[in-house]
N, CA, C and O atoms as a GROMACS GRO file, in nm:
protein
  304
    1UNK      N    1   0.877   0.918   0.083
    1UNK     CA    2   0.750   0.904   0.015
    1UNK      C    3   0.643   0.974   0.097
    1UNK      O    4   0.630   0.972   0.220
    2UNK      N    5   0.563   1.041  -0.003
    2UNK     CA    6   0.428   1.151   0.117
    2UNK      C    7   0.326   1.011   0.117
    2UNK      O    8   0.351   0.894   0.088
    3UNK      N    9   0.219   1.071   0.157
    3UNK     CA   10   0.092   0.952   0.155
    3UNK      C   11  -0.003   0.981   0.014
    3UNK      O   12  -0.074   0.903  -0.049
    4UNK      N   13   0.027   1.127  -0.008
    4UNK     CA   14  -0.032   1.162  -0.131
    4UNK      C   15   0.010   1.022  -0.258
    4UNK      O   16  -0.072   0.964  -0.328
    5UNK      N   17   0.178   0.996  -0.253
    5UNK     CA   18   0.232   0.912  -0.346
    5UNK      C   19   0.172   0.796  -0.344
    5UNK      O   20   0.115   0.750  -0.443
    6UNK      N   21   0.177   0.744  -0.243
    6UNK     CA   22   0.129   0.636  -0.203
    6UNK      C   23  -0.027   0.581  -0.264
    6UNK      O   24  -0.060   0.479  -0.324
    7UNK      N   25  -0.113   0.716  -0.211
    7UNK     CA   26  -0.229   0.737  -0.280
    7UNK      C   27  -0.258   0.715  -0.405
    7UNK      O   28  -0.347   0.637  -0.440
    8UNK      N   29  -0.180   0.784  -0.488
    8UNK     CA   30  -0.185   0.788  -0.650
    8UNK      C   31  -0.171   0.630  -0.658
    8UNK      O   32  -0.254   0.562  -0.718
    9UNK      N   33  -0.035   0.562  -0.578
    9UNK     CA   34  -0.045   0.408  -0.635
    9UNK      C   35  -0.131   0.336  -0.610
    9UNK      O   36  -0.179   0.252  -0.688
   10UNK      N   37  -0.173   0.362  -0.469
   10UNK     CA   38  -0.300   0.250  -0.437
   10UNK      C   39  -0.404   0.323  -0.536
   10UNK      O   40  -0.443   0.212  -0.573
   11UNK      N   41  -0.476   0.404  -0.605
   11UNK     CA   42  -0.600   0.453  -0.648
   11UNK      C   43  -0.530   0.353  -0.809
   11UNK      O   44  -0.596   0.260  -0.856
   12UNK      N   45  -0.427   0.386  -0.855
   12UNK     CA   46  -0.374   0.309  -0.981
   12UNK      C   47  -0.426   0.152  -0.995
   12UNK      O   48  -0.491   0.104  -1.088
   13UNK      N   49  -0.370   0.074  -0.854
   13UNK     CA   50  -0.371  -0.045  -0.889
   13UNK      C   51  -0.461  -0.110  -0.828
   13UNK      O   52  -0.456  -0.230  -0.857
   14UNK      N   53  -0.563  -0.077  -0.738
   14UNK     CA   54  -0.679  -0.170  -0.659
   14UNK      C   55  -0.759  -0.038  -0.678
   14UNK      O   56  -0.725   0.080  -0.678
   15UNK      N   57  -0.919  -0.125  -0.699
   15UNK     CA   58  -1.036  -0.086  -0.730
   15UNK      C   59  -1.120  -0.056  -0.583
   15UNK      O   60  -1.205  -0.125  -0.527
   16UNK      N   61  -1.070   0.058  -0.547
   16UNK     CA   62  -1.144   0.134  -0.393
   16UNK      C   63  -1.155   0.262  -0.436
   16UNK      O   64  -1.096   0.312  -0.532
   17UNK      N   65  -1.244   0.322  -0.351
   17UNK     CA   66  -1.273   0.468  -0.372
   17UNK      C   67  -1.174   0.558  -0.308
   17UNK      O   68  -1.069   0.534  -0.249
   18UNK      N   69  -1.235   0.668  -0.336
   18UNK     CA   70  -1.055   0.746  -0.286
   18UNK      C   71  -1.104   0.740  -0.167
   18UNK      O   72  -1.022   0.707  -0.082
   19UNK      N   73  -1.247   0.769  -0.119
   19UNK     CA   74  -1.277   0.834   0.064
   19UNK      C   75  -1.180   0.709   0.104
   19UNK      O   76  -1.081   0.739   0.170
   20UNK      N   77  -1.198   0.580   0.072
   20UNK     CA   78  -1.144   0.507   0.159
   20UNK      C   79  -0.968   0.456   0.224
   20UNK      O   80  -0.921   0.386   0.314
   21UNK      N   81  -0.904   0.574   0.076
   21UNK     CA   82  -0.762   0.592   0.123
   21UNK      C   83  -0.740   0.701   0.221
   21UNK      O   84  -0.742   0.823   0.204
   22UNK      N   85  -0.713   0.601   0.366
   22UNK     CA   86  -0.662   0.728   0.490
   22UNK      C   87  -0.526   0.669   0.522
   22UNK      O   88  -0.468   0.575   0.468
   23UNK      N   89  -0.484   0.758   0.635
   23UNK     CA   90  -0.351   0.696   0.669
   23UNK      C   91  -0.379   0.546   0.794
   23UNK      O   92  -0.304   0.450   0.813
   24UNK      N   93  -0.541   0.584   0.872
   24UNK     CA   94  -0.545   0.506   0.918
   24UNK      C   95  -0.649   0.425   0.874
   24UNK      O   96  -0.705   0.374   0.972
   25UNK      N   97  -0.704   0.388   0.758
   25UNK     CA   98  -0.764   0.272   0.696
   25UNK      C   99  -0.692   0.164   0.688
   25UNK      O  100  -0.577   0.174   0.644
   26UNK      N  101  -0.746   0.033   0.728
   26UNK     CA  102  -0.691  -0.126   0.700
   26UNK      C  103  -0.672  -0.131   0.539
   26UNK      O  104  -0.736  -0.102   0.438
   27UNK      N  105  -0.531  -0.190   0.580
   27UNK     CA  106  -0.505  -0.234   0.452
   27UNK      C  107  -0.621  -0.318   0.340
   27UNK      O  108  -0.673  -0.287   0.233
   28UNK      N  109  -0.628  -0.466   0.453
   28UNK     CA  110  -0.764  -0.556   0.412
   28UNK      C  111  -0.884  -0.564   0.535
   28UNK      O  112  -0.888  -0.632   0.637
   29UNK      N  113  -0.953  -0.488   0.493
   29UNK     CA  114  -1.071  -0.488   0.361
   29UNK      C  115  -1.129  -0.369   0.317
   29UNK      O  116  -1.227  -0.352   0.245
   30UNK      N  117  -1.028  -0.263   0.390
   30UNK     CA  118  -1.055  -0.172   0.363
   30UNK      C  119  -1.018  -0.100   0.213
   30UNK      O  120  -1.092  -0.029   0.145
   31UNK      N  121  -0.884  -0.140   0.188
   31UNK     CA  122  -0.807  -0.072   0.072
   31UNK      C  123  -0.832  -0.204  -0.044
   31UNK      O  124  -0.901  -0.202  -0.146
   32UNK      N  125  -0.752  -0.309   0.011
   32UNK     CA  126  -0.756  -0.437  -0.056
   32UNK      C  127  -0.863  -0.533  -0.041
   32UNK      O  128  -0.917  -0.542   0.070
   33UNK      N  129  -0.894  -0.592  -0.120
   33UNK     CA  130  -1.032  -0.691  -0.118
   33UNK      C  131  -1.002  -0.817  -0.031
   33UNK      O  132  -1.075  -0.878   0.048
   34UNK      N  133  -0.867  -0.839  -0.071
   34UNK     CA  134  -0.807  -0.969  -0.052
   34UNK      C  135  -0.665  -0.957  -0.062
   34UNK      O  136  -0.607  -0.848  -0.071
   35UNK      N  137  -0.583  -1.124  -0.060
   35UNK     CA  138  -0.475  -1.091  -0.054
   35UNK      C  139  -0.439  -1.061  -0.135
   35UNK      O  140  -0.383  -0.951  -0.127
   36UNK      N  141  -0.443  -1.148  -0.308
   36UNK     CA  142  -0.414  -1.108  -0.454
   36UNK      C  143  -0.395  -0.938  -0.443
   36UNK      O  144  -0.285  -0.883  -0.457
   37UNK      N  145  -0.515  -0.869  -0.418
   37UNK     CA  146  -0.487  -0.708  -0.432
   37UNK      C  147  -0.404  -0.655  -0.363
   37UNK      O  148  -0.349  -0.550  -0.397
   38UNK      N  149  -0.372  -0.729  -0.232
   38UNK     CA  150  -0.205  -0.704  -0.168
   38UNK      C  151  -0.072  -0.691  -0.261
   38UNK      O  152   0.012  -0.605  -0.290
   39UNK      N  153  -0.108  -0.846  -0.294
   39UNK     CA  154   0.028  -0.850  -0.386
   39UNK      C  155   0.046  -0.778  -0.516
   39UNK      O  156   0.154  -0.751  -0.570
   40UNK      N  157  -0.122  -0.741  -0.575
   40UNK     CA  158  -0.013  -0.616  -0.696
   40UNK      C  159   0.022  -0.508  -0.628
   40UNK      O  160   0.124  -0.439  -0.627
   41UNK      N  161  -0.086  -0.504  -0.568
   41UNK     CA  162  -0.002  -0.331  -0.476
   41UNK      C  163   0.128  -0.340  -0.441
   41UNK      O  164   0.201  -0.243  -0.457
   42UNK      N  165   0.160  -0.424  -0.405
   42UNK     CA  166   0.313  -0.451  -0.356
   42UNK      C  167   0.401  -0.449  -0.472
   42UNK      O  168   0.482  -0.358  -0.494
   43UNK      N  169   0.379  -0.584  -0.567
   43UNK     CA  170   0.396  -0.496  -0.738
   43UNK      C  171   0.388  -0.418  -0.782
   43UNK      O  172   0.444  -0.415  -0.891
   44UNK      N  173   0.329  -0.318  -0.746
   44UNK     CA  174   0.305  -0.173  -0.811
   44UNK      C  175   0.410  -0.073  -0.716
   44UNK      O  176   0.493   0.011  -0.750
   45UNK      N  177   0.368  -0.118  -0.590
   45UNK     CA  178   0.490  -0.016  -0.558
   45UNK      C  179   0.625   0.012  -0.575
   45UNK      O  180   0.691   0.115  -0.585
   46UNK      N  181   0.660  -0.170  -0.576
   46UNK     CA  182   0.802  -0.185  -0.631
   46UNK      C  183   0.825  -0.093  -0.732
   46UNK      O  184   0.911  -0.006  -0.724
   47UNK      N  185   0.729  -0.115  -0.856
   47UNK     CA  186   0.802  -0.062  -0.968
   47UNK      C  187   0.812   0.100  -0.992
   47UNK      O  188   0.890   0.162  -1.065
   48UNK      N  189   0.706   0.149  -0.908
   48UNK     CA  190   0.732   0.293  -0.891
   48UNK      C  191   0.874   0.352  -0.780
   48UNK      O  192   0.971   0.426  -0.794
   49UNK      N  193   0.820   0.278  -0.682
   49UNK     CA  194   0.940   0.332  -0.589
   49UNK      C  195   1.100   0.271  -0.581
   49UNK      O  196   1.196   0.334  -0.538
   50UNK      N  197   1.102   0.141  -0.632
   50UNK     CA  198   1.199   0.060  -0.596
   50UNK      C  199   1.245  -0.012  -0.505
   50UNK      O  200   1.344  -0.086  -0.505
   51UNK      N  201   1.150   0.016  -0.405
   51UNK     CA  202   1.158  -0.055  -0.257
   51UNK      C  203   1.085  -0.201  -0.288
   51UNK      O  204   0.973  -0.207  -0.338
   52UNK      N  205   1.172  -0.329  -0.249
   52UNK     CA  206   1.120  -0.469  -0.232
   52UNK      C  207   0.989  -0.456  -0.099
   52UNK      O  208   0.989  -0.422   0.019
   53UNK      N  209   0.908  -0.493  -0.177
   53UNK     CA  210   0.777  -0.537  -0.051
   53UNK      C  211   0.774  -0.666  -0.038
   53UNK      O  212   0.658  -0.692  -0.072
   54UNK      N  213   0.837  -0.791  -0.004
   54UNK     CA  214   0.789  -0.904   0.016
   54UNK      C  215   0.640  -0.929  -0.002
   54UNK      O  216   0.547  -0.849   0.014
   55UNK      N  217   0.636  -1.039  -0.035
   55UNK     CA  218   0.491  -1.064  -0.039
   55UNK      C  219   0.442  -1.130   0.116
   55UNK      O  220   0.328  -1.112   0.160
   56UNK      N  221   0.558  -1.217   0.198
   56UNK     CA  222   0.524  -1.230   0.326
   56UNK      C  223   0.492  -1.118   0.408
   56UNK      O  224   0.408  -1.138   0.496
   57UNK      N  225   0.556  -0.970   0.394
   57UNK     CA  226   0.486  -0.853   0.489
   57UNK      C  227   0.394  -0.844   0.487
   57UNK      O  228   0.327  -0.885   0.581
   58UNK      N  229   0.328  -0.776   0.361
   58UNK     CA  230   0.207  -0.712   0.329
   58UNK      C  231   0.122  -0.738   0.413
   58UNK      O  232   0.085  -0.640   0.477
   59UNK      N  233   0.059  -0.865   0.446
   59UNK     CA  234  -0.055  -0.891   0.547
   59UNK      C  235   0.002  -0.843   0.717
   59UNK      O  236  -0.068  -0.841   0.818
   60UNK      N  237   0.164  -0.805   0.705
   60UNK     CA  238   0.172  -0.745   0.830
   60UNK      C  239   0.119  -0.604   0.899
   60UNK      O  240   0.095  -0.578   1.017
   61UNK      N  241   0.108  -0.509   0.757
   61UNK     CA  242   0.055  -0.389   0.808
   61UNK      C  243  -0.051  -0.362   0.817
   61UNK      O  244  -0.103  -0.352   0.706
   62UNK      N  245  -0.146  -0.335   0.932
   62UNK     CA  246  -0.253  -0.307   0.937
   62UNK      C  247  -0.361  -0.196   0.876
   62UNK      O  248  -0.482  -0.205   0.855
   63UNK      N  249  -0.272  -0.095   0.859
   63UNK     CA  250  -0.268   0.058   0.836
   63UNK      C  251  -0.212   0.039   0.715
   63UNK      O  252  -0.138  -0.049   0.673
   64UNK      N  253  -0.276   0.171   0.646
   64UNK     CA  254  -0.170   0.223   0.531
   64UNK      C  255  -0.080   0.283   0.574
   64UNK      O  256   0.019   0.307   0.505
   65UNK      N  257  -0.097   0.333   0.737
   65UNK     CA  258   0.002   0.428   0.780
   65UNK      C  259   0.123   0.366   0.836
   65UNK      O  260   0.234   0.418   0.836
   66UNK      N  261   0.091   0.244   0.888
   66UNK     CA  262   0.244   0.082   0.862
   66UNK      C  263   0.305   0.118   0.733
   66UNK      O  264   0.418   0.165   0.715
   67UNK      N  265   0.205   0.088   0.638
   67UNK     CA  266   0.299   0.072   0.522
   67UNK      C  267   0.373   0.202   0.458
   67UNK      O  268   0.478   0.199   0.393
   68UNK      N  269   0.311   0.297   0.485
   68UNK     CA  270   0.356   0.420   0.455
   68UNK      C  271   0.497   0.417   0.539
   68UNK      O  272   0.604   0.415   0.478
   69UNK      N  273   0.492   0.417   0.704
   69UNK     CA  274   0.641   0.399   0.786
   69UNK      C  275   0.747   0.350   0.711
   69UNK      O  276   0.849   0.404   0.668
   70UNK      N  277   0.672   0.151   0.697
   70UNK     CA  278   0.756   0.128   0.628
   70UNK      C  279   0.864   0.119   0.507
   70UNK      O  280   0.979   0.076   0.500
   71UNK      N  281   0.750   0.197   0.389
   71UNK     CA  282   0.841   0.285   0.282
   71UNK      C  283   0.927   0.396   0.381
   71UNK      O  284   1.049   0.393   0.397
   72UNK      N  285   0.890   0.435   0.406
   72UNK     CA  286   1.019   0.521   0.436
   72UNK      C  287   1.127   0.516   0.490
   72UNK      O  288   1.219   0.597   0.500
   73UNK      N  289   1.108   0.392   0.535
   73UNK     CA  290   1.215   0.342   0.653
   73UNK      C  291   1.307   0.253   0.556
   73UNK      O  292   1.428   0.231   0.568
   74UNK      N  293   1.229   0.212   0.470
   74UNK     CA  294   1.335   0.188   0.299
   74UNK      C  295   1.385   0.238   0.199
   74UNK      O  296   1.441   0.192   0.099
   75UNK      N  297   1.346   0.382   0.252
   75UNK     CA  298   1.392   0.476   0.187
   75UNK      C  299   1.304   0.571   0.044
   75UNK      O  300   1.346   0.653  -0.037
   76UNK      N  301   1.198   0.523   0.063
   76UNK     CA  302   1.144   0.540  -0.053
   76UNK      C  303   1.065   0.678  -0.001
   76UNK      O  304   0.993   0.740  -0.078
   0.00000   0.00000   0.00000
C-alpha cells in the first residue's frame, strides 16, 4: 500500500483537510477527532484493503506513518 492509498481512504472516511494528511501527522487529533473516527477508518480500510485492523490497535499508532508500516507488514 503507497500513502497516496491510504490518503484517498482517510480523505473518504473522516472529515480533515487534506494539508493535514502527512506521513508524520497523529493519528488523534490530528487525522481523527476521536476514537469513533478511529474505528471507521479502521472499517474503511478493512473493506478496501482486506487487512483486519483491530479496533484495540488503532489508538496504538501514533503516526499515519505506524499505520501505513503496519499495512504493509499485512500485506496490504
Amino acid at each position: 500500500m503507497t500513502f497516496e492509498s491510504l490518503k484517498e481512504i482517510i480523505l473518504a472516511t473522516v472529515s480533515c483537510g487534506e494539508e493535514k494528511v502527512a506521513p508524520d501527522a497523529k493519528l488523534i487529533p490530528d487525522v481523527c477527532a476521536d476514537s469513533l473516527d478511529a474505528v471507521e477508518l479502521a472499517m474503511a480500510i478493512e473493506d478496501k484493503t482486506g487487512v483486519n485492523v483491530p479496533d484495540d490497535i488503532m489508538p496504538t499508532f501514533r503516526t499515519l506513518g505506524d499505520l501505513l508500516a503496519y499495512l504493509e507488514e499485512q500485506g496490504a
